[in-house]
C-alpha positions in Angstrom: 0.0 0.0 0.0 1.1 3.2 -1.2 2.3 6.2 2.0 0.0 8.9 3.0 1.9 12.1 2.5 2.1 13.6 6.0 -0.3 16.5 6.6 0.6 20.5 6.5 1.7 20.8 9.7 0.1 23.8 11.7 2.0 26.2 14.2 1.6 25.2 17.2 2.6 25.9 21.2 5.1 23.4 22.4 3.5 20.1 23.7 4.5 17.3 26.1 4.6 14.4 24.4 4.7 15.3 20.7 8.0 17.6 21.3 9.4 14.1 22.2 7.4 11.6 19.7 7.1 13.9 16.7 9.2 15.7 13.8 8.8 19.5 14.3 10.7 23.2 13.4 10.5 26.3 15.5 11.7 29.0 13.3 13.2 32.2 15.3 11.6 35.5 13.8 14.5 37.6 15.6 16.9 35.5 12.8 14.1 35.2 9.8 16.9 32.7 8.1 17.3 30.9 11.7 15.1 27.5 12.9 15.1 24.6 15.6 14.8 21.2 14.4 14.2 17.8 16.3 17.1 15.5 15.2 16.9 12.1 14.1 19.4 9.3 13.4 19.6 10.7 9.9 21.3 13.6 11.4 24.0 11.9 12.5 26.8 13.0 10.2 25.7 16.4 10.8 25.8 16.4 14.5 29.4 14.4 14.5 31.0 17.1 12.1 30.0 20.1 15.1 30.6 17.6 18.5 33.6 16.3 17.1 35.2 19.8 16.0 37.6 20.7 18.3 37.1 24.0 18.4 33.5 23.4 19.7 34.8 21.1 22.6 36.7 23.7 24.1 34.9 23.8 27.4 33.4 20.8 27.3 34.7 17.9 29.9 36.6 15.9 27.1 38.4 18.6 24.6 40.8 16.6 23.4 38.8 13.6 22.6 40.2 10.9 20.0 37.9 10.1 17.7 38.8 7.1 16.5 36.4 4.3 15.3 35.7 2.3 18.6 35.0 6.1 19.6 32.8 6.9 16.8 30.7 3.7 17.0 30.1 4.4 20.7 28.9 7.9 19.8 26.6 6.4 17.5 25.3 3.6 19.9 24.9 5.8 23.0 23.0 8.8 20.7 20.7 6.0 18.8 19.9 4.8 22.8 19.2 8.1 23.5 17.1 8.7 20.7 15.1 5.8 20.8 14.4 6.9 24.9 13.4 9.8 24.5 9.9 8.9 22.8 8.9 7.2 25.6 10.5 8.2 29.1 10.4 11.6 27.3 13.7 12.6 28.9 15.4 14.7 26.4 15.3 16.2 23.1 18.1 16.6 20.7 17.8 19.6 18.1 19.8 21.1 15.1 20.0 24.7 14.7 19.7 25.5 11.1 20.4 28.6 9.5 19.2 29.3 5.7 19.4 25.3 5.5 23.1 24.6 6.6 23.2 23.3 10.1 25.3 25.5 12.1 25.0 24.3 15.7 23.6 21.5 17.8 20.5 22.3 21.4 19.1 20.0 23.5 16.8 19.3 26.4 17.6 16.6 28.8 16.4 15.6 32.1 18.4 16.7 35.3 16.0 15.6 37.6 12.6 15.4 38.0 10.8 18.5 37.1 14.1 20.1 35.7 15.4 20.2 32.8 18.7 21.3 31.2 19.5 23.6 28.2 22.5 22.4 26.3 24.0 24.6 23.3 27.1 23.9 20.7 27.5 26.6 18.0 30.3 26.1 15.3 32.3 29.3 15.1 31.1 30.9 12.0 27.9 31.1 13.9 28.9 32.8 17.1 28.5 36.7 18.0 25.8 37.3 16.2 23.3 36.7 18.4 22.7 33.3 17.3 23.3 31.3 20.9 20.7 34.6 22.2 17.9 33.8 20.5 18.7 29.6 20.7 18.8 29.4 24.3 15.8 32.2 24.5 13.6 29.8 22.5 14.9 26.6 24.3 14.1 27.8 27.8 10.9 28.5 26.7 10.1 25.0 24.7 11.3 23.9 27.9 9.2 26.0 30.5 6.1 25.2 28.0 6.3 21.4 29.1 5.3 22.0 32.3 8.4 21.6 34.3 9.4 23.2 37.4 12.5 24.6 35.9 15.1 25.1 33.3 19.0 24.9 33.7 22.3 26.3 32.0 25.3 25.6 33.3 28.9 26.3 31.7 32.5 27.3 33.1 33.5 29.9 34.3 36.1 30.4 31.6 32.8 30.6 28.6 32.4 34.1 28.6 30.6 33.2 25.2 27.7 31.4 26.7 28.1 33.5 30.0 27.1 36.6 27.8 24.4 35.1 26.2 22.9 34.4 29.3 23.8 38.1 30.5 22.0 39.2 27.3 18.8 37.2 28.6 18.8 38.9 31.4 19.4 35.6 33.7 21.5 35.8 36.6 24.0 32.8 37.2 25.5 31.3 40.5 28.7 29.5 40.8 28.3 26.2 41.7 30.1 23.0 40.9 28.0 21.0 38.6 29.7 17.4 39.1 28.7 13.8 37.2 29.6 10.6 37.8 32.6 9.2 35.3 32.6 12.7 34.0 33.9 15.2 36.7 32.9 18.7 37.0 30.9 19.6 34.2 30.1 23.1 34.9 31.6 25.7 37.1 28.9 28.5 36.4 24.8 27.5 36.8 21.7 29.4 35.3 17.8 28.6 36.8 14.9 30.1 34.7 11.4 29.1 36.7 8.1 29.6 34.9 6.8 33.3 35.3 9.8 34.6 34.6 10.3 34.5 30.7 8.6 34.9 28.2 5.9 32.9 25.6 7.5 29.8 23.6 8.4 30.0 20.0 5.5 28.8 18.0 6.3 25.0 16.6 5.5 23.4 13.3 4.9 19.9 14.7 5.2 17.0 11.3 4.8 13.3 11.4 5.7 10.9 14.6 9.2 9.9 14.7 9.6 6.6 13.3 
């Protein structure tokens, strides 16, 4: 039997569960060429080329990495475990930030702990200081706030003044505190809380077909 071609899909307000179980884009009308995009498996090359750069893992808690294929297939195991999750403990959310249809940067939303989540954010460096990682992390606390949570979390070192002055920008005021995970270390140095009531309305999100 022949496919359906998926309906139009309509703008919508973020949801809990289709944010999780569905294809959707949450285009940014501060950056009319600038969108959100749930990722899938297919995005995989994509989202290797920007983790694996090296001058994106800077402050992240392995910067000198080795990526060599035993690494690369544990990558790709732990993200297709991660995707496959995440449409039904609904515990994070990878994204692709897309600008004029090149993918320029990675978001996410993944559980903490109950009723928190935390905003993640990897832009390559053609991308940065123009207000890009502003209006990413705006929308993604606010996708975030819209599921119903208690709060939303950014943490980052102390040494980031990139993603420290994006959340200056916001307006959000950040507390040092050593953010520390098992097998990882300290993973953040610097820690941002948005609670609901203190930002603003979502971006408005095209939802598409369920995730397969």
């Amino acid at each position: 039997m022949a496919s359906q071609p998926p309906p139009t899909p309509a703008p919508t307000t973020p949801a809990t569960p289709k944010i999780f179980t569905h294809h959707w884009t949450a285009p940014l009308p501060s950056h009319p060429t600038l969108s959100l995009r749930r990722a899938t498996p297919a995005d995989f090359p994509s989202r290797f080329s920007i983790i694996s750069n090296p001058t994106n893992r800077i402050f992240l808690d392995s910067p000198n990495k080795l990526w060599d294929p035993p690494a690369i297939a544990d990558w790709e195991a732990r993200q297709t475990g991660r995707y496959i999750s995440s449409k039904t403990t609904f515990d994070c959310a990878d994204c692709l930030i897309v600008d004029d249809g090149a993918v320029v940067g990675l978001c996410d939303l993944s559980t903490v702990e109950p009723g928190m989540w935390n905003a993640g954010l990897i832009l390559n460096e053609g991308a940065r200081g123009r207000g890009v990682g502003k209006a990413v992390m705006r929308a993604m606390i606010g996708i975030g706030l819209a599921t119903g949570v208690g709060s939303v979390s950014v943490g980052t070192m102390r040494a980031n003044e990139g993603m420290r002055g994006v959340m200056r920008g916001l307006g959000v005021e950040g507390r040092e505190e050593d953010v520390v995970i098992e097998g990882r270390g300290v993973v953040a140095e610097v820690l941002y809380v948005v609670r609901p009531g203190e930002w603003g309305a979502p971006p408005e999100v095209e939802f598409g077909e369920v995730l397969e």
